[in-house]
N, CA, C and O atoms as CSV, one atom per row, in Angstrom:
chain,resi,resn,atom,element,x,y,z
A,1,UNK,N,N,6.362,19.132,-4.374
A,1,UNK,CA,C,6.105,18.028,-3.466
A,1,UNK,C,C,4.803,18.306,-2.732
A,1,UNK,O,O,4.686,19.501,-2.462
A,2,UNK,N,N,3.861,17.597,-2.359
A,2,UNK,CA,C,3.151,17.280,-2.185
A,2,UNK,C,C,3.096,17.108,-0.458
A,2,UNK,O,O,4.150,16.688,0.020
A,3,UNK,N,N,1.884,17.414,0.606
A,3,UNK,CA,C,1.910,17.252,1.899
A,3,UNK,C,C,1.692,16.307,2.095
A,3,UNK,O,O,1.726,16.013,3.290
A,4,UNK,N,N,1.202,14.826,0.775
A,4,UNK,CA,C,1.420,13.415,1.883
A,4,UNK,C,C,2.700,12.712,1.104
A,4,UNK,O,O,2.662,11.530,0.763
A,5,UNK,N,N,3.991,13.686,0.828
A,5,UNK,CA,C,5.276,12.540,0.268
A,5,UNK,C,C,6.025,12.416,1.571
A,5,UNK,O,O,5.929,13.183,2.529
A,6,UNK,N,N,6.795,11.328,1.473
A,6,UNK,CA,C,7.608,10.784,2.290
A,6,UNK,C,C,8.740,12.114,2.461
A,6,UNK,O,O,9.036,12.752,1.451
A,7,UNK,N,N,9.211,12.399,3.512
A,7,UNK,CA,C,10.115,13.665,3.744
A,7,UNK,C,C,11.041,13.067,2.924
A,7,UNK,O,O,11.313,11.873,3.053
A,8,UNK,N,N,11.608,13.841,2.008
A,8,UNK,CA,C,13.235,13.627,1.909
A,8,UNK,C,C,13.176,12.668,0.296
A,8,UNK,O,O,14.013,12.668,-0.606
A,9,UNK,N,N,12.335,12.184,0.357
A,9,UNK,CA,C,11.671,11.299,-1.383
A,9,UNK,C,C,10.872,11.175,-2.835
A,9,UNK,O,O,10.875,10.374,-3.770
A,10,UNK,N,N,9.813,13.089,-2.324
A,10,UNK,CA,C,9.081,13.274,-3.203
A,10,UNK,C,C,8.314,12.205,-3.600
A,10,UNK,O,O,8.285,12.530,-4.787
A,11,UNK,N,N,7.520,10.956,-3.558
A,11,UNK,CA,C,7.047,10.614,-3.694
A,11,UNK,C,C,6.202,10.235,-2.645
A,11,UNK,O,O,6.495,10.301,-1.451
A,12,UNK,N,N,4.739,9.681,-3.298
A,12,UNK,CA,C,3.609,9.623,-2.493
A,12,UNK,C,C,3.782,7.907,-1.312
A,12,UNK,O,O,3.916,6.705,-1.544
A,13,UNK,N,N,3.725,8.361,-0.666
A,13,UNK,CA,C,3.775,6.772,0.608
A,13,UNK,C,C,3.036,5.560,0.138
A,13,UNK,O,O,3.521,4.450,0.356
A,14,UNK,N,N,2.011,5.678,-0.428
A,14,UNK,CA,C,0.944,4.701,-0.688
A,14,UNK,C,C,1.422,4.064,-2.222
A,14,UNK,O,O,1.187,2.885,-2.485
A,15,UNK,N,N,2.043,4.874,-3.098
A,15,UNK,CA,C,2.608,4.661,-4.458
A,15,UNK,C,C,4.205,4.122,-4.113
A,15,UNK,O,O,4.744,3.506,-5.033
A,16,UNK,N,N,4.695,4.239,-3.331
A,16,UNK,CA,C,6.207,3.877,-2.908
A,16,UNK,C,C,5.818,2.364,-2.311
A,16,UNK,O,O,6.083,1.263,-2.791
A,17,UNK,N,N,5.125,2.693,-1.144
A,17,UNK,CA,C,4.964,1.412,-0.401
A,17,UNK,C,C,4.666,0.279,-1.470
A,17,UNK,O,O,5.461,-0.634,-1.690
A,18,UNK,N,N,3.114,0.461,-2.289
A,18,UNK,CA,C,2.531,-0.624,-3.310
A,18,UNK,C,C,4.246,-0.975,-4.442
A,18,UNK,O,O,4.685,-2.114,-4.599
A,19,UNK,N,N,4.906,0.288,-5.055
A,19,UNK,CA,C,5.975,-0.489,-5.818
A,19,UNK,C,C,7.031,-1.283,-4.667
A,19,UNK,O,O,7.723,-2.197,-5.116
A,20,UNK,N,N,7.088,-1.120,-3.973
A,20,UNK,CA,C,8.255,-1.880,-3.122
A,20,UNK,C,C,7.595,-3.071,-2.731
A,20,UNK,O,O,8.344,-4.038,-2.590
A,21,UNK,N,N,5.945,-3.323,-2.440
A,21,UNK,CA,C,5.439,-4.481,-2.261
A,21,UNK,C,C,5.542,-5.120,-3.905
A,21,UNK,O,O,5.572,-6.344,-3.776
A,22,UNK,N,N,5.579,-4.913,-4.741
A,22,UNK,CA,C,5.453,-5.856,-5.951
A,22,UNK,C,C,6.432,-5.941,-6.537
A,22,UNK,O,O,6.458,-6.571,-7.594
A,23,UNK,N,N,7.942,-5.109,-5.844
A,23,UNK,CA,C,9.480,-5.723,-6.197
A,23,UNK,C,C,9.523,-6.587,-5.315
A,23,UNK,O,O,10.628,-7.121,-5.396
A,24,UNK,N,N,8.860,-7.084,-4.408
A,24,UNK,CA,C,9.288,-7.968,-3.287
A,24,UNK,C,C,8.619,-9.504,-4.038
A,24,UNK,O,O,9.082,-10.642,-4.110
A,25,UNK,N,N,7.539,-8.986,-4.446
A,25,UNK,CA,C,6.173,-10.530,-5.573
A,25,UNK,C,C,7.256,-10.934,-6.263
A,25,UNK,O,O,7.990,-11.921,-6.191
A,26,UNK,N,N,7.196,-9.661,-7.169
A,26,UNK,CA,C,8.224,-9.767,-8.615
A,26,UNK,C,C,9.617,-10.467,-8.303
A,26,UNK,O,O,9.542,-11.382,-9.123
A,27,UNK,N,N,10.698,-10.627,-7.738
A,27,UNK,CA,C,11.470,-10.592,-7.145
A,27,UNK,C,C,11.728,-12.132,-5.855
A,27,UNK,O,O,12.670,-12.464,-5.136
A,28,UNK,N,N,10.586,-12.604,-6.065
A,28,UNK,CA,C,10.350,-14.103,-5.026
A,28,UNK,C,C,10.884,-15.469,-5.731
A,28,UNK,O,O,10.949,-16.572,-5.188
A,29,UNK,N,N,11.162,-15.220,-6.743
A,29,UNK,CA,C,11.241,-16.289,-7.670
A,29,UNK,C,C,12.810,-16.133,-7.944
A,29,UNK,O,O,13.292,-15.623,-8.956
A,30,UNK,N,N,13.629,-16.744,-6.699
A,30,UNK,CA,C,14.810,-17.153,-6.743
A,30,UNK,C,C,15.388,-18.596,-5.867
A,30,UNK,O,O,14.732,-19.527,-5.401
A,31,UNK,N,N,16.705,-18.378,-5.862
A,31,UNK,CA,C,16.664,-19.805,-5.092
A,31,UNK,C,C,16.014,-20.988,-5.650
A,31,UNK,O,O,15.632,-21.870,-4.879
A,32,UNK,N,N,15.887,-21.072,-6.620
A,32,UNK,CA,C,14.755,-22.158,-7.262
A,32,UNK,C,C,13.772,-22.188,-6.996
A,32,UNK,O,O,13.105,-23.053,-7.563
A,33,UNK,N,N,13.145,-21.386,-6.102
A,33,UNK,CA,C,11.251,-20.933,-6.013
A,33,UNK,C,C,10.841,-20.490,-7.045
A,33,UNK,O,O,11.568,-19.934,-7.868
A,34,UNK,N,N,9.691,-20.650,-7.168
A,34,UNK,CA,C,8.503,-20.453,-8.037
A,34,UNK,C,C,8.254,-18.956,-7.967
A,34,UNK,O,O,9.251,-18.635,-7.320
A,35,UNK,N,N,7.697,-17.991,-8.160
A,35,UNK,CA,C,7.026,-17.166,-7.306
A,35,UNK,C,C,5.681,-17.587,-7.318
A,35,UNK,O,O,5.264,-18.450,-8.091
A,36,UNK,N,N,4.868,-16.893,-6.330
A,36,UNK,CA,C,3.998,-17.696,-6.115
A,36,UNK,C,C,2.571,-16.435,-6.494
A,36,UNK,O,O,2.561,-15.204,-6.477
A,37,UNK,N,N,1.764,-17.207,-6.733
A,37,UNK,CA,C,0.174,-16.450,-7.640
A,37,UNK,C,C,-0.186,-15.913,-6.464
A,37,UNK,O,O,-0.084,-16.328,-5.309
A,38,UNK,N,N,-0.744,-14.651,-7.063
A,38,UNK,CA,C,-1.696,-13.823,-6.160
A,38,UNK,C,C,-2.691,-14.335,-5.549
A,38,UNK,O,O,-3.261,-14.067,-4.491
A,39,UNK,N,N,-2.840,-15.146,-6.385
A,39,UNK,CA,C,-4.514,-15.952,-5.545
A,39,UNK,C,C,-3.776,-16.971,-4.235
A,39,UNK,O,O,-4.295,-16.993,-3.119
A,40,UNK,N,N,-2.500,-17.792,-4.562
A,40,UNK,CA,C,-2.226,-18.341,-3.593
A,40,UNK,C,C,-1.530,-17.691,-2.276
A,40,UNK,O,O,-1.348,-18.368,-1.264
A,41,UNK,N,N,-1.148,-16.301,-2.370
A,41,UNK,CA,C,-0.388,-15.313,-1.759
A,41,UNK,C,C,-1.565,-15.188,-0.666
A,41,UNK,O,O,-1.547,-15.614,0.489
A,42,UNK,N,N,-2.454,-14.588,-1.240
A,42,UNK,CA,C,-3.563,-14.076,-0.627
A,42,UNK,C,C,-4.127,-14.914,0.010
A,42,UNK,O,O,-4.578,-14.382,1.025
A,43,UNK,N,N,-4.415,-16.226,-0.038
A,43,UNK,CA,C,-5.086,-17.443,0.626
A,43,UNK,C,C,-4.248,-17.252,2.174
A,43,UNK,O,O,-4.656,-17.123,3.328
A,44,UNK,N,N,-2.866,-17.307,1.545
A,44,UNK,CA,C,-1.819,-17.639,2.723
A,44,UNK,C,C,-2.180,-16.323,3.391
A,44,UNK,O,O,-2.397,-16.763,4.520
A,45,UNK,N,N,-2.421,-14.869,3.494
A,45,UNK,CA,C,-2.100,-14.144,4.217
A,45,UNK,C,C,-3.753,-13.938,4.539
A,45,UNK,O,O,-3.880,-13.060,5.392
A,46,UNK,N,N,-4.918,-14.438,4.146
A,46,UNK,CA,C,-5.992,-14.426,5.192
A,46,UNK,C,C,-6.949,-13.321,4.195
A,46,UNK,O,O,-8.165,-13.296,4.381
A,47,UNK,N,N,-6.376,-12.508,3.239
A,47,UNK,CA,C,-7.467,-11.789,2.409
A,47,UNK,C,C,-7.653,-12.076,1.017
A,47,UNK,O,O,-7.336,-13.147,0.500
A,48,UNK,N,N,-8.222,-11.012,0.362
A,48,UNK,CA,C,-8.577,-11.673,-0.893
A,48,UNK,C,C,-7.751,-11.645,-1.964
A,48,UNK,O,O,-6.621,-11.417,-1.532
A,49,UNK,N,N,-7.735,-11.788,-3.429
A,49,UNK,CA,C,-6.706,-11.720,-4.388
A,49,UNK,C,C,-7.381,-10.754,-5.007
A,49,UNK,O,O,-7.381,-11.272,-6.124
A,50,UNK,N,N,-8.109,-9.491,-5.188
A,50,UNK,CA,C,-8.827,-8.404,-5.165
A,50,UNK,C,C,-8.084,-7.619,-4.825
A,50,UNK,O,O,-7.433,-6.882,-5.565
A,51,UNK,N,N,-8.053,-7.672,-3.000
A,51,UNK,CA,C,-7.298,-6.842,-2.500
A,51,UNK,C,C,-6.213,-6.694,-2.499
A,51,UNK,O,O,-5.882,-5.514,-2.376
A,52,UNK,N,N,-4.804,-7.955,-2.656
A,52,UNK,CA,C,-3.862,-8.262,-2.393
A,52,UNK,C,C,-3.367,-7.917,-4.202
A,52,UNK,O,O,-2.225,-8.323,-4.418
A,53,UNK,N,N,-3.935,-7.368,-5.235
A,53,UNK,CA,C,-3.816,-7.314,-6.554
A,53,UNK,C,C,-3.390,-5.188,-6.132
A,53,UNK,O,O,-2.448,-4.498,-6.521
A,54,UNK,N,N,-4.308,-4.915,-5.444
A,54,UNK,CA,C,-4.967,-3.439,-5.025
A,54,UNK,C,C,-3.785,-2.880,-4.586
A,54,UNK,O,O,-3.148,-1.926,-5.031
A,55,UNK,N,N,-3.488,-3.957,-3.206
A,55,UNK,CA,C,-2.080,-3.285,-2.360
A,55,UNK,C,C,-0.745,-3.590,-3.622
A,55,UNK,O,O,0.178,-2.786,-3.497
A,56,UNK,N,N,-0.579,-4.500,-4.637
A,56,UNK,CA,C,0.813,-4.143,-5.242
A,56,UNK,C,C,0.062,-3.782,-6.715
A,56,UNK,O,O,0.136,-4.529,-7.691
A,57,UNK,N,N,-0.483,-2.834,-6.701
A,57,UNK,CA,C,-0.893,-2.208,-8.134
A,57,UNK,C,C,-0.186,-0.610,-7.332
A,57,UNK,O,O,-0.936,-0.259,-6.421
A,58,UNK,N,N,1.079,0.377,-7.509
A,58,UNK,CA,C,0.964,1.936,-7.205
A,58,UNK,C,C,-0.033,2.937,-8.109
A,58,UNK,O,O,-0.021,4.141,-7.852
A,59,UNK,N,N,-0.936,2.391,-9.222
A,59,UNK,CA,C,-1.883,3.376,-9.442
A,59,UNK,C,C,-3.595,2.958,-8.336
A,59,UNK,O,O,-4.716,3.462,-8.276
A,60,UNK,N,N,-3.123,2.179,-7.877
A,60,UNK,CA,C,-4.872,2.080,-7.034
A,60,UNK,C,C,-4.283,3.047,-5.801
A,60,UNK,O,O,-3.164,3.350,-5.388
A,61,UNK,N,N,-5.501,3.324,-5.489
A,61,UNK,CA,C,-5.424,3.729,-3.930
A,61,UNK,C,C,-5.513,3.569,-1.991
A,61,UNK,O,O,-5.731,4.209,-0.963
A,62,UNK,N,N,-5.113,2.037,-2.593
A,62,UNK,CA,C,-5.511,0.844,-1.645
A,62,UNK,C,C,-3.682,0.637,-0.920
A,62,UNK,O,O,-2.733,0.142,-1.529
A,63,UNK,N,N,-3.674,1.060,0.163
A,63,UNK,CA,C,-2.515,0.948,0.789
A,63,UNK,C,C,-2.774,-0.253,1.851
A,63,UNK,O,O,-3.859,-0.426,2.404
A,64,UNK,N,N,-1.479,-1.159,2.082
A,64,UNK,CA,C,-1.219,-2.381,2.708
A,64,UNK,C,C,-1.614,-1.680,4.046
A,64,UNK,O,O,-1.702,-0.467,4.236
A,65,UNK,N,N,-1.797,-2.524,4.787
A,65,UNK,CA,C,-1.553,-2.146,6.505
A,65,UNK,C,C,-0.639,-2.737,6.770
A,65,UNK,O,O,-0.237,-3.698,6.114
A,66,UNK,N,N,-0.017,-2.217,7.971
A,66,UNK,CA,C,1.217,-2.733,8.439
A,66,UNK,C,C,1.497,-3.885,8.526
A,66,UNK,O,O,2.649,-4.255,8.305
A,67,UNK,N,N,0.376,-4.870,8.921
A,67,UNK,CA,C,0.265,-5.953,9.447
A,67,UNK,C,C,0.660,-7.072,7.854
A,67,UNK,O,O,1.475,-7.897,7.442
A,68,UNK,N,N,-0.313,-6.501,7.545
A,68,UNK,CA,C,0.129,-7.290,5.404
A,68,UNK,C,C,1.668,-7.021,5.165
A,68,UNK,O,O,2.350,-7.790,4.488
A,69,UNK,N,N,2.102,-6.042,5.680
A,69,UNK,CA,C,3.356,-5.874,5.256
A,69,UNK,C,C,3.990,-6.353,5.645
A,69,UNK,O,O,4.955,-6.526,4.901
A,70,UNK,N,N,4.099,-6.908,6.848
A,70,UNK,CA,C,5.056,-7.758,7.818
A,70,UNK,C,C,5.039,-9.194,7.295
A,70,UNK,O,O,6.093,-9.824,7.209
A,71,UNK,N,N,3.707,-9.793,6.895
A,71,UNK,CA,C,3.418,-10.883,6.686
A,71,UNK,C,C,4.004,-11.074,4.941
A,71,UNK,O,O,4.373,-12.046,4.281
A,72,UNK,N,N,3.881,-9.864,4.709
A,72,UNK,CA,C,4.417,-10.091,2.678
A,72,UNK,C,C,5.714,-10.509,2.990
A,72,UNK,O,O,6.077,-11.648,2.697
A,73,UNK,N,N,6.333,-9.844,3.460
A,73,UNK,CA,C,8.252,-9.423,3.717
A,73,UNK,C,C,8.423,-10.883,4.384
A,73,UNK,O,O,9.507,-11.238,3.922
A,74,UNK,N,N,7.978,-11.890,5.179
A,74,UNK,CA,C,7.858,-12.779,5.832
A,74,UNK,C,C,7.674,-13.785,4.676
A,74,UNK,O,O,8.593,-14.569,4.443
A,75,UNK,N,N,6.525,-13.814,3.925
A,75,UNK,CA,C,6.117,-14.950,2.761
A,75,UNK,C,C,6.715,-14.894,1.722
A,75,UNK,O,O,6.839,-15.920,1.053
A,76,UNK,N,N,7.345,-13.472,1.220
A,76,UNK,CA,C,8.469,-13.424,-0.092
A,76,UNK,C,C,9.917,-13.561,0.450
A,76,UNK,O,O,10.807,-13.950,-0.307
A,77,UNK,N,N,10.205,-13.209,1.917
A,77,UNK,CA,C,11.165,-13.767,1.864
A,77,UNK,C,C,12.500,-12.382,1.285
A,77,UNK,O,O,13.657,-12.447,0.869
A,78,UNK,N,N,11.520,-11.243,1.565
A,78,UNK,CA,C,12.207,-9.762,1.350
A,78,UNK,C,C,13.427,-9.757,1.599
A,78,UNK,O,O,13.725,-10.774,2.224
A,79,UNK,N,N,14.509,-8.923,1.360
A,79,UNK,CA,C,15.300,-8.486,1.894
A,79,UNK,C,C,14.879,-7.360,3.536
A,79,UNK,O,O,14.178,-6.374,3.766
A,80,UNK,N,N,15.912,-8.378,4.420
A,80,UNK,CA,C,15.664,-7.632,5.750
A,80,UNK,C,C,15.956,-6.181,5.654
A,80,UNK,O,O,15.433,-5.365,6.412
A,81,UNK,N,N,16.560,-5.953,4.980
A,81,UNK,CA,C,16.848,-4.269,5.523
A,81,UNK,C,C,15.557,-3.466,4.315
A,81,UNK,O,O,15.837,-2.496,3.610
A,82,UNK,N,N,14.466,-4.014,4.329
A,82,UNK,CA,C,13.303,-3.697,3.125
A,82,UNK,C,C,12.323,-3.252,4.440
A,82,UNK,O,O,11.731,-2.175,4.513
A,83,UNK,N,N,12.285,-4.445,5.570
A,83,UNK,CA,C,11.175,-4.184,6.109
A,83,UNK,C,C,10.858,-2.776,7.314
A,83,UNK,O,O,9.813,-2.324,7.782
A,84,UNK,N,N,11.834,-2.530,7.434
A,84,UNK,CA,C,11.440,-0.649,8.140
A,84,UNK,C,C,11.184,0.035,7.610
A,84,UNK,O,O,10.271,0.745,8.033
A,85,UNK,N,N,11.942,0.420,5.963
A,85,UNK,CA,C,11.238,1.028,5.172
A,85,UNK,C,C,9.539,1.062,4.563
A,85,UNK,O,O,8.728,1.908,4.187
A,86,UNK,N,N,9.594,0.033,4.688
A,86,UNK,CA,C,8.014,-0.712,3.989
A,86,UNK,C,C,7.261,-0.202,5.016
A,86,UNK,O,O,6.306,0.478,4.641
A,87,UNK,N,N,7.407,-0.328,6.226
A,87,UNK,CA,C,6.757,0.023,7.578
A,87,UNK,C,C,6.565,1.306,8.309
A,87,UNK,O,O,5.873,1.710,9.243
A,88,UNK,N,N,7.656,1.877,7.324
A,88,UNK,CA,C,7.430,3.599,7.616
A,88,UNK,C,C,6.610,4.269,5.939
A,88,UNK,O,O,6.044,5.354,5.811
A,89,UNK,N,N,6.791,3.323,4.989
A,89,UNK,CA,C,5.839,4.050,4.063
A,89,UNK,C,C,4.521,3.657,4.608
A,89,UNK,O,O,3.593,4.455,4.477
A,90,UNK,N,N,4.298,2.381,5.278
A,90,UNK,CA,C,2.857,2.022,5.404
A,90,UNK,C,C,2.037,2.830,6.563
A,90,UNK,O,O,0.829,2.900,6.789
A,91,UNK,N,N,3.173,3.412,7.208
A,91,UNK,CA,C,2.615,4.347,8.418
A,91,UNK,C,C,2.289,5.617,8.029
A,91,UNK,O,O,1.457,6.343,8.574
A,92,UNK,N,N,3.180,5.949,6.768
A,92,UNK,CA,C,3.163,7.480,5.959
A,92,UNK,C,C,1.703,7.356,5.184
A,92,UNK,O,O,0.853,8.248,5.189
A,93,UNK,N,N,1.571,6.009,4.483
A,93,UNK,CA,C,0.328,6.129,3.330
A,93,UNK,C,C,-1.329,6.377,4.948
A,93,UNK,O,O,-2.425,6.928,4.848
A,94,UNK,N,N,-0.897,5.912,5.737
A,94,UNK,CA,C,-1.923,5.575,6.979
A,94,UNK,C,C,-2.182,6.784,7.387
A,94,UNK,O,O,-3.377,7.070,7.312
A,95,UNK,N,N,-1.527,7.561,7.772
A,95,UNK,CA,C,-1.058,9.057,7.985
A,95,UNK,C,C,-2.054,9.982,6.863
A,95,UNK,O,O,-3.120,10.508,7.182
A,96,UNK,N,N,-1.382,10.040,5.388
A,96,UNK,CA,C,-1.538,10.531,4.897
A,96,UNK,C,C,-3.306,10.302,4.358
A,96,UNK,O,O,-3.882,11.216,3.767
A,97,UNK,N,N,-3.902,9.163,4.623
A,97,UNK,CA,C,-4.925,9.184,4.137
A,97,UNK,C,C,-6.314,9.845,5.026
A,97,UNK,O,O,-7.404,10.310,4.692
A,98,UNK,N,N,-5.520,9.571,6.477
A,98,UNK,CA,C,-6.192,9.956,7.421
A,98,UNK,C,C,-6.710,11.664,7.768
A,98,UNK,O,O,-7.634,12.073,8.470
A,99,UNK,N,N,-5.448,12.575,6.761
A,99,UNK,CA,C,-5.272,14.194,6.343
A,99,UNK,C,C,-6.712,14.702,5.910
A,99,UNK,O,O,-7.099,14.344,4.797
A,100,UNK,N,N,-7.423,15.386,6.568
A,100,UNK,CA,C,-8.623,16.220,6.353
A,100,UNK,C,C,-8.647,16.764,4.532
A,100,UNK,O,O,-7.640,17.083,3.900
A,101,UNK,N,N,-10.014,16.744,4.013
A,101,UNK,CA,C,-9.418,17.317,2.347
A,101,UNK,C,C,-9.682,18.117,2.534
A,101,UNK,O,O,-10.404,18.371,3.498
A,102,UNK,N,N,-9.111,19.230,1.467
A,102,UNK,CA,C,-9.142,20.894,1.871
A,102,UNK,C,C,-9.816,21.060,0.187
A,102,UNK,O,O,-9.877,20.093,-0.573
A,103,UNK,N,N,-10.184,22.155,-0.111
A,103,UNK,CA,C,-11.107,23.102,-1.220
A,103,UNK,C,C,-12.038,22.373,-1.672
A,103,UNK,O,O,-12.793,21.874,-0.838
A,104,UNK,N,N,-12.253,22.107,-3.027
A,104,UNK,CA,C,-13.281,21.193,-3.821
A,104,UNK,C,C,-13.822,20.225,-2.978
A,104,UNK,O,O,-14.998,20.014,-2.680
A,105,UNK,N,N,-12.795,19.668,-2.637
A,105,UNK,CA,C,-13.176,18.017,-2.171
A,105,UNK,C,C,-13.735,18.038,-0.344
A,105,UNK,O,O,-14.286,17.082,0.200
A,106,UNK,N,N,-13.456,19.196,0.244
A,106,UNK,CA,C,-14.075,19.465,1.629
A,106,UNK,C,C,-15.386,19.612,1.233
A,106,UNK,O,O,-16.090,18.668,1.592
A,107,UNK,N,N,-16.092,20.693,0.459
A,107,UNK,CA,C,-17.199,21.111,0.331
A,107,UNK,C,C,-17.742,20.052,-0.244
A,107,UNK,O,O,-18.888,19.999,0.200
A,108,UNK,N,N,-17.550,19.084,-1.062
A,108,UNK,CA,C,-18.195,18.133,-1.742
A,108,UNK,C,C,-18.618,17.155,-0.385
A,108,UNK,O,O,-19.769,16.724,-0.311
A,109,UNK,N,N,-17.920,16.936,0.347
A,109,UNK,CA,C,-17.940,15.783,2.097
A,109,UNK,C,C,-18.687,16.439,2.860
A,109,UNK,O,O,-19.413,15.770,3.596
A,110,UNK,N,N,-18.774,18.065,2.956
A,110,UNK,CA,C,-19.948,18.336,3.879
A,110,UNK,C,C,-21.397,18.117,3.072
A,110,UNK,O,O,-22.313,17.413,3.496
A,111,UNK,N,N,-21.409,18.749,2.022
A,111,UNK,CA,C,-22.300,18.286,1.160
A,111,UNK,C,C,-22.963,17.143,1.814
A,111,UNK,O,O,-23.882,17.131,2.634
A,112,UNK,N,N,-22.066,15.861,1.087
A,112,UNK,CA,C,-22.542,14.992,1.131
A,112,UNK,C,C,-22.834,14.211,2.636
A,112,UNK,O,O,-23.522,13.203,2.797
A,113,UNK,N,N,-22.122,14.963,3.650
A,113,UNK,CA,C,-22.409,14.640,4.913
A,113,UNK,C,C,-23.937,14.835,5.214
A,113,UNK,O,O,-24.688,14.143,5.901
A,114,UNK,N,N,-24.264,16.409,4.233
A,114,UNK,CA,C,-25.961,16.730,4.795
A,114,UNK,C,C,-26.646,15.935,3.962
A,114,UNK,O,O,-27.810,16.312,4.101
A,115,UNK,N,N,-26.629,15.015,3.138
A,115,UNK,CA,C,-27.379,14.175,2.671
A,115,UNK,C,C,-27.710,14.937,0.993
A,115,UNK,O,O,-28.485,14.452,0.169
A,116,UNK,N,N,-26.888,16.231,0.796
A,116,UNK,CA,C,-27.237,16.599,-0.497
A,116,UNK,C,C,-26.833,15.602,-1.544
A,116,UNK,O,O,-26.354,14.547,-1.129
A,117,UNK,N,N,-27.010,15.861,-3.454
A,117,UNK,CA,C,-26.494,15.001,-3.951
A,117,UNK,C,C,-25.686,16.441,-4.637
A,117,UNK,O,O,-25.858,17.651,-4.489
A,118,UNK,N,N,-24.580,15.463,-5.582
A,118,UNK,CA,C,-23.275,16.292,-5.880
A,118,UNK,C,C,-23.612,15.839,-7.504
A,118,UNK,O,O,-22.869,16.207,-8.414
């Protein structure tokens, strides 16, 4: 396990959060609804269908903010007992991205902090 998995889940916050946002897409199309296109998802929640493709893809590295998450769980129409979870991975992926990098990837950021090239 890894220092940015969710305690207790082994998996990464930002890869948990994005699959639980696109069982919620996947998953909208009941009740006789449609589900509804990324492009029109995204109109409704104020960003792009780029980004809103980014946050429910778990191989990108583009984690929702809280705020998208509230508003997804709200527009799909989630299951309520989805949205604390969703809200503690989105705080974990927030967390975790915010984690200083350590070996290779430190020295490559000061590097590139002094303006060297890599």
């Amino acid at each position: 396990m890894t220092d940015n998995t969710v305690a207790g889940h082994g998996e990464q916050p930002g890869r948990a959060l994005a699959g639980l946002l696109r069982n919620w897409w996947e998953s909208s199309a009941r009740d006789g609804r449609e589900k509804p296109t990324q492009q029109s998802l995204a109109k409704r929640l104020g960003i792009d269908q780029t980004t809103l493709s980014r946050y429910l893809n778990p191989a990108h590295a583009s984690n929702a903010p809280s705020r998208i998450v509230e508003q997804l769980h709200t527009a799909l129409r989630a299951p309520a007992d989805d949205l604390d979870r969703a809200l503690a991975l989105a705080r974990a992926a927030a967390a975790a991205g915010k984690r200083p990098v350590v070996g290779i990837e430190a020295a490559v950021a000061r590097l590139r902090a002094r303006g060297g090239k890599v």
